[in-house]
mmCIF file as gemmi writes it, N, C-alpha and C atoms, coordinates in Angstrom:
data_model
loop_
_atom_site.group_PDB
_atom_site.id
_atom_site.type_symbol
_atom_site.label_atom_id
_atom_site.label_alt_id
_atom_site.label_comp_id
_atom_site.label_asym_id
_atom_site.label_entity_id
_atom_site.label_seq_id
_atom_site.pdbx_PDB_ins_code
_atom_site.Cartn_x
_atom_site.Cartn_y
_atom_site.Cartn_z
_atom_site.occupancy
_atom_site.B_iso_or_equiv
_atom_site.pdbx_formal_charge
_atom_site.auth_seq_id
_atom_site.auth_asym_id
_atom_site.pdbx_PDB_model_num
ATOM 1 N N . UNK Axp A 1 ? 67.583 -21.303 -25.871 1 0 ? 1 A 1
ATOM 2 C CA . UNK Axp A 1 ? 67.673 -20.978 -27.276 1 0 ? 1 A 1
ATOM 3 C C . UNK Axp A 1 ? 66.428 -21.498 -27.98 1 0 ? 1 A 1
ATOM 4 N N . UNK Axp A 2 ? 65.598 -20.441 -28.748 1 0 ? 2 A 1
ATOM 5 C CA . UNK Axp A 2 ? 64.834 -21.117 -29.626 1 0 ? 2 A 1
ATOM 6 C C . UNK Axp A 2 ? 64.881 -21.507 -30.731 1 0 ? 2 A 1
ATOM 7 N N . UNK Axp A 3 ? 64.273 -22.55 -31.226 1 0 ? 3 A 1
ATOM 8 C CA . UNK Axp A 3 ? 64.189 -23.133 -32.639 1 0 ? 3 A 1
ATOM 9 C C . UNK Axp A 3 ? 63.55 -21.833 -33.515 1 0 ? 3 A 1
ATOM 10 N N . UNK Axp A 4 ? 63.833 -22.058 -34.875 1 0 ? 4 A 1
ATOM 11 C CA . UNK Axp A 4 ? 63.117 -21.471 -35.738 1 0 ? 4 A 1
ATOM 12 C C . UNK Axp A 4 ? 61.711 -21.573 -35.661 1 0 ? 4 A 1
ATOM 13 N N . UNK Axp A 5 ? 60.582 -20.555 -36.136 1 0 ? 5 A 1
ATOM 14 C CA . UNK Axp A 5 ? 59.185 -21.124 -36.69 1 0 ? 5 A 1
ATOM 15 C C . UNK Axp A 5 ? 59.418 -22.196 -37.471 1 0 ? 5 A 1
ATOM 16 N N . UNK Axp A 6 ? 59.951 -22.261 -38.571 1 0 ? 6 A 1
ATOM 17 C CA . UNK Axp A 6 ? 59.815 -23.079 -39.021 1 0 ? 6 A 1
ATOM 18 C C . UNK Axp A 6 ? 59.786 -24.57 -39.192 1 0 ? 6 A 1
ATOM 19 N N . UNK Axp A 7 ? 60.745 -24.631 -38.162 1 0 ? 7 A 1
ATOM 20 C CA . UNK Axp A 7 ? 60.696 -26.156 -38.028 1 0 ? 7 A 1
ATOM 21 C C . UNK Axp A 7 ? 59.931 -26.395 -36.717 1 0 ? 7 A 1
ATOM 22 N N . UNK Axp A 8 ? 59.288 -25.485 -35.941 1 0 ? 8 A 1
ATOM 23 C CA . UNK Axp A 8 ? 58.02 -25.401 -34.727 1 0 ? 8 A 1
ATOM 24 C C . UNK Axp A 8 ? 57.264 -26.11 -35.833 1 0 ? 8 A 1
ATOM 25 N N . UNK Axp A 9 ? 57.023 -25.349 -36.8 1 0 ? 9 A 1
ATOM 26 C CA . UNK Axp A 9 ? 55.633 -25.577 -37.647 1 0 ? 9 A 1
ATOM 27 C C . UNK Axp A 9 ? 55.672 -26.826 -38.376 1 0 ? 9 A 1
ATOM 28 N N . UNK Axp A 10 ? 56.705 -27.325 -38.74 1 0 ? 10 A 1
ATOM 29 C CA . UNK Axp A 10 ? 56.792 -28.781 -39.579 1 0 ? 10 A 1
ATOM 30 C C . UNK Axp A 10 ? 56.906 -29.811 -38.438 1 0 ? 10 A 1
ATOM 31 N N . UNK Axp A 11 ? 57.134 -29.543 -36.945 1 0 ? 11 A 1
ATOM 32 C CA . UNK Axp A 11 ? 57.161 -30.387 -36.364 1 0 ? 11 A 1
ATOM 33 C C . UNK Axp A 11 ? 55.944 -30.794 -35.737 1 0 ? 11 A 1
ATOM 34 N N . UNK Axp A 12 ? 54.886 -29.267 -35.567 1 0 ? 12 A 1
ATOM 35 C CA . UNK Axp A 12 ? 53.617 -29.538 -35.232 1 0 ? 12 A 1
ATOM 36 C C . UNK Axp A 12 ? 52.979 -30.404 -36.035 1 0 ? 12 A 1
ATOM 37 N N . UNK Axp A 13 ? 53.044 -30.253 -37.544 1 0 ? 13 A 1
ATOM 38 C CA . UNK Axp A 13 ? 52.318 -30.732 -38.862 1 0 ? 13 A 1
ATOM 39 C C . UNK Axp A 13 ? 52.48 -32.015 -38.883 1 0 ? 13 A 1
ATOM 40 N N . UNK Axp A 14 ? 53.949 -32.396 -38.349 1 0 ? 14 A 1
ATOM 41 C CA . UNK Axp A 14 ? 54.139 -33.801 -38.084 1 0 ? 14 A 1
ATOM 42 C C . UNK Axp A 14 ? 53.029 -34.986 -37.351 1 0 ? 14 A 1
ATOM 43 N N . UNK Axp A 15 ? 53.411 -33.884 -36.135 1 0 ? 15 A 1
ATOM 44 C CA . UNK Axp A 15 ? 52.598 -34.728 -35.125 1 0 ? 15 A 1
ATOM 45 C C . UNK Axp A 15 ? 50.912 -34.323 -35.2 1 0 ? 15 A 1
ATOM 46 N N . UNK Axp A 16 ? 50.388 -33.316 -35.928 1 0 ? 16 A 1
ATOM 47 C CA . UNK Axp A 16 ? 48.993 -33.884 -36.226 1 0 ? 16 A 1
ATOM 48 C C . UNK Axp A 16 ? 48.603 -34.447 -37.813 1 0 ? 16 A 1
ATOM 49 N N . UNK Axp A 17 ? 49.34 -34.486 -38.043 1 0 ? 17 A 1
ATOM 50 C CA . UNK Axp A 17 ? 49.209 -35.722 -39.308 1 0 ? 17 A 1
ATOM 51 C C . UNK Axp A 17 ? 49.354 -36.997 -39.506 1 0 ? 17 A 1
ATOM 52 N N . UNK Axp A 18 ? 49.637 -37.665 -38.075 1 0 ? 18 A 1
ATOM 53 C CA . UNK Axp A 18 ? 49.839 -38.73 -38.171 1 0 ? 18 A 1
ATOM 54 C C . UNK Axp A 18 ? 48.577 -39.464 -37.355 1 0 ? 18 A 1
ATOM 55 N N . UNK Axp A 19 ? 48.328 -40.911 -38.354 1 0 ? 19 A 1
ATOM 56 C CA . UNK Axp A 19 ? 47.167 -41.465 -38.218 1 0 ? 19 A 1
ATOM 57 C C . UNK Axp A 19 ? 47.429 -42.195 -37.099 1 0 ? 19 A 1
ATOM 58 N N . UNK Axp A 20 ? 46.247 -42.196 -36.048 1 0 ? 20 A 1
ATOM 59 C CA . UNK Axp A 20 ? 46.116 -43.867 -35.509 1 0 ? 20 A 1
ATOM 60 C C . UNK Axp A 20 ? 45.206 -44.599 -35.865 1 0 ? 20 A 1
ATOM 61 N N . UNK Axp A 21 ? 45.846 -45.837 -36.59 1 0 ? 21 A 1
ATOM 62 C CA . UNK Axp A 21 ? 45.231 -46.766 -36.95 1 0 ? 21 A 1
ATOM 63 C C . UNK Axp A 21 ? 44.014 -48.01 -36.282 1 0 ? 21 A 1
ATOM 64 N N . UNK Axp A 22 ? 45.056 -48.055 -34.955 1 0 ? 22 A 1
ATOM 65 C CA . UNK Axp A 22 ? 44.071 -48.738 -33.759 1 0 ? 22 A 1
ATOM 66 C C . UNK Axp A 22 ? 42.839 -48.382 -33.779 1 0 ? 22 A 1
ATOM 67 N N . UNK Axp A 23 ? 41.973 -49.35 -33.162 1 0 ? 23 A 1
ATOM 68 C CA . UNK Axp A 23 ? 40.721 -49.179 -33.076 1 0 ? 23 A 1
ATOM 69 C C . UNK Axp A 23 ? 40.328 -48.235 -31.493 1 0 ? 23 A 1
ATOM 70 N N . UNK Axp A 24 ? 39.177 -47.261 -32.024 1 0 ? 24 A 1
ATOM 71 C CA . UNK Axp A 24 ? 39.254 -46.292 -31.032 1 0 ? 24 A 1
ATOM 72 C C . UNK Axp A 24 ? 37.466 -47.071 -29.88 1 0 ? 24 A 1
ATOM 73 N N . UNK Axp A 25 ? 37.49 -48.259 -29.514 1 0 ? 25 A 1
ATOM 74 C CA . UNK Axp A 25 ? 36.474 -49.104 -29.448 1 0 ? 25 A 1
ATOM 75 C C . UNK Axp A 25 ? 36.019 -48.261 -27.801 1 0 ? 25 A 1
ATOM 76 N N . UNK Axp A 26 ? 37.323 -47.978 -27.443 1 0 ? 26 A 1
ATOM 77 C CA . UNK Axp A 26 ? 37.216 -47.119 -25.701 1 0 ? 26 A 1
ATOM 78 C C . UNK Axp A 26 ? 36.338 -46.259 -26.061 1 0 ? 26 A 1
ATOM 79 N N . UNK Axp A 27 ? 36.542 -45.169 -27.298 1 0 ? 27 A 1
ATOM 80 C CA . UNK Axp A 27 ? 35.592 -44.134 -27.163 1 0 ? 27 A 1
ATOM 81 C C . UNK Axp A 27 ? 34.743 -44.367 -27.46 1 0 ? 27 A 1
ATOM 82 N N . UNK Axp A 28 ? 34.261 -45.17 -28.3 1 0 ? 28 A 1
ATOM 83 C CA . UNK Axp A 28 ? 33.025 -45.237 -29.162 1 0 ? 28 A 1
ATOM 84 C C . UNK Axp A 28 ? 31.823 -46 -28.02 1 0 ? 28 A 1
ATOM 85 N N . UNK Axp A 29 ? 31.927 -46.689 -27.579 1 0 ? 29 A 1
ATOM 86 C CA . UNK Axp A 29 ? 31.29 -47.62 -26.901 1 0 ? 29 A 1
ATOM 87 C C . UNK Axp A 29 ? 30.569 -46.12 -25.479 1 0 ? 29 A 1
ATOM 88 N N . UNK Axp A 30 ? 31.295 -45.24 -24.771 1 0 ? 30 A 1
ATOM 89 C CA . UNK Axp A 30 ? 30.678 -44.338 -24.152 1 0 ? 30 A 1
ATOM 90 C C . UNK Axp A 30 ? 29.922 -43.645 -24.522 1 0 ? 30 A 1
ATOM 91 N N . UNK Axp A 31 ? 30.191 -43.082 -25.963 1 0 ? 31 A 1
ATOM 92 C CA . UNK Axp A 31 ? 29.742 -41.718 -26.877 1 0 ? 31 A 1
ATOM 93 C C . UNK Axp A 31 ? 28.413 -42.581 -27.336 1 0 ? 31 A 1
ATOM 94 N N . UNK Axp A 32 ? 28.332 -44.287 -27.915 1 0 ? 32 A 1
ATOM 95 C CA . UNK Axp A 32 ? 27.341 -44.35 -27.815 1 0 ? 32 A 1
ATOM 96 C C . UNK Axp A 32 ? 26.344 -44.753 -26.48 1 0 ? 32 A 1
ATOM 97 N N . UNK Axp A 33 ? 26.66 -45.07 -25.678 1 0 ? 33 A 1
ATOM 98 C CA . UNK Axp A 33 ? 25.879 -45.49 -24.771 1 0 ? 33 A 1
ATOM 99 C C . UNK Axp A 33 ? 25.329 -44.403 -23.736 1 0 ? 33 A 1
ATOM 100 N N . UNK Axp A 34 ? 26.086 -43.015 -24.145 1 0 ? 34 A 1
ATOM 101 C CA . UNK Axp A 34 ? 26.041 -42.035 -22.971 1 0 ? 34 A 1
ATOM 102 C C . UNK Axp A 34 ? 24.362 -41.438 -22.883 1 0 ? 34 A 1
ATOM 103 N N . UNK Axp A 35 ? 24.066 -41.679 -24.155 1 0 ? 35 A 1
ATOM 104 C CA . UNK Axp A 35 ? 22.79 -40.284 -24.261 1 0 ? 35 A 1
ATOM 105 C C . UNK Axp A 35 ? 21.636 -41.784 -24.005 1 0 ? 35 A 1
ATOM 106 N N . UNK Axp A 36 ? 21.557 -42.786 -23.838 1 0 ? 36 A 1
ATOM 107 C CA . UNK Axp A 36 ? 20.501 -43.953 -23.651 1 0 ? 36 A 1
ATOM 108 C C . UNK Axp A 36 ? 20.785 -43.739 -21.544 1 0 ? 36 A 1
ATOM 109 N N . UNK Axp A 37 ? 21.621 -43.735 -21.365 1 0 ? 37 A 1
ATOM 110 C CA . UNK Axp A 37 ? 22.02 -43.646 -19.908 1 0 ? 37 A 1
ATOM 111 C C . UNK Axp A 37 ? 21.465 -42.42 -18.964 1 0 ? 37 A 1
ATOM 112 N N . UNK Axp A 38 ? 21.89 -41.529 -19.768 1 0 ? 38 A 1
ATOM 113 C CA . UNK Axp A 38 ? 20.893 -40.082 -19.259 1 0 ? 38 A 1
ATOM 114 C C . UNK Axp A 38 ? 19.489 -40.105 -19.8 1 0 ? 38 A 1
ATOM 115 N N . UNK Axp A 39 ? 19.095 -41.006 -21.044 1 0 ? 39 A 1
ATOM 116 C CA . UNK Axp A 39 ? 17.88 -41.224 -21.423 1 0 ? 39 A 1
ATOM 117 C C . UNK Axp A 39 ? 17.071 -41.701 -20.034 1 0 ? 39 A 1
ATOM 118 N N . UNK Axp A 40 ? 17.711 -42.945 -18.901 1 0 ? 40 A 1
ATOM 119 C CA . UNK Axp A 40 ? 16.672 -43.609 -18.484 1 0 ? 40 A 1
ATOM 120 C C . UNK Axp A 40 ? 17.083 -43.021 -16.893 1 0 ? 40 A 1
ATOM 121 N N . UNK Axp A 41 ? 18.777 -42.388 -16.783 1 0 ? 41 A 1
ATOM 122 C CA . UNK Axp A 41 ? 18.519 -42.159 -15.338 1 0 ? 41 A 1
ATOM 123 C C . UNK Axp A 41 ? 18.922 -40.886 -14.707 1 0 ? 41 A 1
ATOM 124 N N . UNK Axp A 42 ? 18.653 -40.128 -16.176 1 0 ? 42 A 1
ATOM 125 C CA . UNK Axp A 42 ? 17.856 -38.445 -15.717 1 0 ? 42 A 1
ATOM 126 C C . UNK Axp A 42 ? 16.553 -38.094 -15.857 1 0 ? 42 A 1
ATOM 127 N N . UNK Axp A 43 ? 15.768 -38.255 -14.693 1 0 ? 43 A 1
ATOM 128 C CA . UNK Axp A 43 ? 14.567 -37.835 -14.59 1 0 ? 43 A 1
ATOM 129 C C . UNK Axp A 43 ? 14.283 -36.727 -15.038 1 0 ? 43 A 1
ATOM 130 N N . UNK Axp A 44 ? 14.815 -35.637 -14.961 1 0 ? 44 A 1
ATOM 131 C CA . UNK Axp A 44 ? 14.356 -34.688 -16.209 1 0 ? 44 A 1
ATOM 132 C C . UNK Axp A 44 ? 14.404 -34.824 -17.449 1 0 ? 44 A 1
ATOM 133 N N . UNK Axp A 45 ? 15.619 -35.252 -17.597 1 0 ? 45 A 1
ATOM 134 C CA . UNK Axp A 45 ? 15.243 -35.575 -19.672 1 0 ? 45 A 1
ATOM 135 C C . UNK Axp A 45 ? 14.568 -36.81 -19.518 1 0 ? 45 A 1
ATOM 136 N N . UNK Axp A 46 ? 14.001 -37.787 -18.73 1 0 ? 46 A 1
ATOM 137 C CA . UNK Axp A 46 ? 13.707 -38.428 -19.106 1 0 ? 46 A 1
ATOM 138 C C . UNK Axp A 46 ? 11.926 -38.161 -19.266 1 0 ? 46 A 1
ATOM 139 N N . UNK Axp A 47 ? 11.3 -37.104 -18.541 1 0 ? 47 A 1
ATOM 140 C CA . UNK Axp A 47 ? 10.112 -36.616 -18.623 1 0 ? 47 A 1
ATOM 141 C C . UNK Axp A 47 ? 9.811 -35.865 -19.513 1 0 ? 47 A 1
ATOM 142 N N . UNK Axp A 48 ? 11.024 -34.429 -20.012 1 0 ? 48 A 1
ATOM 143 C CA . UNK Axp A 48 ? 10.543 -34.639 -20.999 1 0 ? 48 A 1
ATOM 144 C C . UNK Axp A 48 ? 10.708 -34.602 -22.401 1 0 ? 48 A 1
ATOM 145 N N . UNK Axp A 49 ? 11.492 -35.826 -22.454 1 0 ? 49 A 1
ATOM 146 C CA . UNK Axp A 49 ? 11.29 -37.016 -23.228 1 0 ? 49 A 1
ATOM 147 C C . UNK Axp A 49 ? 9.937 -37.137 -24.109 1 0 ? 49 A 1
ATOM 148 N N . UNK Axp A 50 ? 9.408 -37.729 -22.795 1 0 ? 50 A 1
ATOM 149 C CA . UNK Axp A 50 ? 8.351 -38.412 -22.621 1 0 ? 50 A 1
ATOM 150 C C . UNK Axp A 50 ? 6.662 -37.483 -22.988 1 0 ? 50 A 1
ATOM 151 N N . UNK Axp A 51 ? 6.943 -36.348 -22.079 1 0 ? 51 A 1
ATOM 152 C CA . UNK Axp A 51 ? 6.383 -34.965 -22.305 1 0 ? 51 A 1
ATOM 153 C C . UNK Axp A 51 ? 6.114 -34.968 -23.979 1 0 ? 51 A 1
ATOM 154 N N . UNK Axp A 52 ? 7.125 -34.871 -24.773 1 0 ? 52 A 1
ATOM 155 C CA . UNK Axp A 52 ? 7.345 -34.538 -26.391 1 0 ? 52 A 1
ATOM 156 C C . UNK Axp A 52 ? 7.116 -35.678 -26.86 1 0 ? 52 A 1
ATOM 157 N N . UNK Axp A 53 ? 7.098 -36.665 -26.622 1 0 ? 53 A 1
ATOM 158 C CA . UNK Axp A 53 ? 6.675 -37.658 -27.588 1 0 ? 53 A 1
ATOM 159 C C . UNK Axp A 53 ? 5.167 -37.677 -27.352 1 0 ? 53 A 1
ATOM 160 N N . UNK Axp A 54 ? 4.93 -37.992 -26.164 1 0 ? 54 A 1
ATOM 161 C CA . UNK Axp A 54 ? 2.91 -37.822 -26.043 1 0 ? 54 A 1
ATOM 162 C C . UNK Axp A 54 ? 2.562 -36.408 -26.607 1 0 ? 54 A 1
ATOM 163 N N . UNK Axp A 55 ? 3.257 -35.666 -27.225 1 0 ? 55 A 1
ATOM 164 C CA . UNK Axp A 55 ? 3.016 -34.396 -27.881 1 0 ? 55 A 1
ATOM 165 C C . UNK Axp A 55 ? 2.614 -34.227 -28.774 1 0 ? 55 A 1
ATOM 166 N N . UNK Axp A 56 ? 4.053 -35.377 -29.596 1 0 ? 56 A 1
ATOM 167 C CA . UNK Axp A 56 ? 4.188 -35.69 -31.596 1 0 ? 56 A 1
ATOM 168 C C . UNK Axp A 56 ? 3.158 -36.2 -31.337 1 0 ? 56 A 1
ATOM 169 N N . UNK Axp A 57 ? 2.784 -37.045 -30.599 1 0 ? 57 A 1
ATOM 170 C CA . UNK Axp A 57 ? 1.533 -38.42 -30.878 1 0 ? 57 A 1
ATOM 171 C C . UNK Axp A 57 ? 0.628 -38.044 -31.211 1 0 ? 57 A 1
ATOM 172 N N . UNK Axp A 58 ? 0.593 -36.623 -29.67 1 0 ? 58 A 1
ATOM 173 C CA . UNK Axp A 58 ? -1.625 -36.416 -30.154 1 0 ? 58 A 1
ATOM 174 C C . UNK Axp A 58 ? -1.388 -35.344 -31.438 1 0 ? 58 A 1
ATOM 175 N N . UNK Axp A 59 ? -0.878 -34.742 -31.824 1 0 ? 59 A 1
ATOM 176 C CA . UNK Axp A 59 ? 0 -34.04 -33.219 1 0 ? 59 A 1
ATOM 177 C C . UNK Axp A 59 ? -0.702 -34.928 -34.838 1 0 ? 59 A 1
ATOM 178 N N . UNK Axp A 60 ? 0.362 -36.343 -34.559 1 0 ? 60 A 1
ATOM 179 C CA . UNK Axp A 60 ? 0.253 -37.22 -35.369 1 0 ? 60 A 1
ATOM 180 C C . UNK Axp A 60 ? -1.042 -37.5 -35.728 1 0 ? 60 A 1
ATOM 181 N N . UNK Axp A 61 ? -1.48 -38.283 -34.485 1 0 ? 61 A 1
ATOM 182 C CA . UNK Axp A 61 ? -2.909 -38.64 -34.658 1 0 ? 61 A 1
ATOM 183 C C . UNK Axp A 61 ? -4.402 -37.486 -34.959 1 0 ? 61 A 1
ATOM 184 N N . UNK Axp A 62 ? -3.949 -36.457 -34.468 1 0 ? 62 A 1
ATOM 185 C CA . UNK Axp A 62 ? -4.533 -34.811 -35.072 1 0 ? 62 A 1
ATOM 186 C C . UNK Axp A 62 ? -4.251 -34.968 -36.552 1 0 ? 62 A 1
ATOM 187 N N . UNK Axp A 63 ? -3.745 -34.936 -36.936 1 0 ? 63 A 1
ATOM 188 C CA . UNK Axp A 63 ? -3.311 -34.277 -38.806 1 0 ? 63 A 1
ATOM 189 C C . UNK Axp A 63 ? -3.739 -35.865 -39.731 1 0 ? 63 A 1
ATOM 190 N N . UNK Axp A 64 ? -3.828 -37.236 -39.139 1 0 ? 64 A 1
ATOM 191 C CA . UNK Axp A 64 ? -3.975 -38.301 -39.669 1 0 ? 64 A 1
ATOM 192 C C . UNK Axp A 64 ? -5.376 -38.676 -39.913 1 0 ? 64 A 1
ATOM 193 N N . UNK Axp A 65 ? -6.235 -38.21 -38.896 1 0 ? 65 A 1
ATOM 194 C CA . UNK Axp A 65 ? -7.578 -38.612 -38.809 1 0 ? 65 A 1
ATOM 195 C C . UNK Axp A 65 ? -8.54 -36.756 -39.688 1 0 ? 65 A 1
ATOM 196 N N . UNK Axp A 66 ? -7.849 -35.886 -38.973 1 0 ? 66 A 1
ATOM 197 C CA . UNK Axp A 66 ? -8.504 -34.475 -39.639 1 0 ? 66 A 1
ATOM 198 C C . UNK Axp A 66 ? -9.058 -34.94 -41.052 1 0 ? 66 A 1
ATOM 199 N N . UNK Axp A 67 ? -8.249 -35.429 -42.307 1 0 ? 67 A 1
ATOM 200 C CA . UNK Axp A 67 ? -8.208 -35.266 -43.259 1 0 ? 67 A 1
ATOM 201 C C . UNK Axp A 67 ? -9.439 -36.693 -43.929 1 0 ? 67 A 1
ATOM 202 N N . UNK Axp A 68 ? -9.333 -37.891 -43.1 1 0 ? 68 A 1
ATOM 203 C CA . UNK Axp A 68 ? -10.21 -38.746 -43.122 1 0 ? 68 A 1
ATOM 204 C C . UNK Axp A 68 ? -11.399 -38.741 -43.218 1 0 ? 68 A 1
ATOM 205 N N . UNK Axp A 69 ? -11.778 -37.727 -41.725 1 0 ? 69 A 1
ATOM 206 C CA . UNK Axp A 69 ? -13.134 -37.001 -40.896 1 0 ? 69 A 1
ATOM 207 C C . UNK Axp A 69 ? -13.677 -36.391 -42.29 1 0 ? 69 A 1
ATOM 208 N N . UNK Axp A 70 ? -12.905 -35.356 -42.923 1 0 ? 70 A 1
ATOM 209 C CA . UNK Axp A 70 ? -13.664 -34.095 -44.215 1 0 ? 70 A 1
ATOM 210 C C . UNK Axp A 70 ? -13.835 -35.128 -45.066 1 0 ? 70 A 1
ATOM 211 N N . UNK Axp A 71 ? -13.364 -36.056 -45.2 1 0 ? 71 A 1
ATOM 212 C CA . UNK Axp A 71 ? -13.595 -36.474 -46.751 1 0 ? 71 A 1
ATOM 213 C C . UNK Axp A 71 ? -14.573 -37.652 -46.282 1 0 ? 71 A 1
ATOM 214 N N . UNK Axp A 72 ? -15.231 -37.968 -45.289 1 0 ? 72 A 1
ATOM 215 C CA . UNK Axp A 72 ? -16.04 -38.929 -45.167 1 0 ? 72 A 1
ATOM 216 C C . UNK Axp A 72 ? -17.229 -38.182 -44.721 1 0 ? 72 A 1
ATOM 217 N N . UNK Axp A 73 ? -17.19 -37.224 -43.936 1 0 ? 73 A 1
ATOM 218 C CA . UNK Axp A 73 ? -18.37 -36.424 -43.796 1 0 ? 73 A 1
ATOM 219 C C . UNK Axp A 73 ? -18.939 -35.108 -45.049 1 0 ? 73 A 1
ATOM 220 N N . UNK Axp A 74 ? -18.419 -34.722 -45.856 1 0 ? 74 A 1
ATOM 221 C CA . UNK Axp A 74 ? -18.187 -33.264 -46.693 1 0 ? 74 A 1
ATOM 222 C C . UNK Axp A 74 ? -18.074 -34.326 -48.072 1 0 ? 74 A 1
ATOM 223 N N . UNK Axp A 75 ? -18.347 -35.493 -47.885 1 0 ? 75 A 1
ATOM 224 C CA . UNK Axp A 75 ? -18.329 -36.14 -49.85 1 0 ? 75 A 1
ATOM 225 C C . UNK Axp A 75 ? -19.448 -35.515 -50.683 1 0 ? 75 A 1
């Protein structure tokens, strides 16, 4: 015999409306530590990683000095 929808639906509403208060310290502690872990012991992301940052750098140091160079040579 089935129940009504309706009380399917107030009983679902029940049970995802209710808080847990506890501290969720299990998950948090993986979720953060997961992407530093594949940071150092996946050799592919960890190259490139590494790849893209020596990228931004010569990038950085391109657009920082360009603007120095004109205005010290072109015064």
């Amino acid at each position: 015999m089935e129940s009504p929808p309706t009380s399917l639906a107030s009983e679902k509403e029940r049970q995802v409306n209710v808080v847990d208060w506890h501290g969720n310290d299990d998950a948090a502690n993986p979720a953060m530590f997961m992407p530093l872990r594949m940071l150092f012991l996946s050799r592919p992301i960890f190259f490139t990683s590494l790849l893209t940052a020596i990228g931004y750098g010569y990038i950085y140091v391109l657009y920082t000095t360009i603007p120095t160079t004109f205005v010290e040579t072109y015064k």
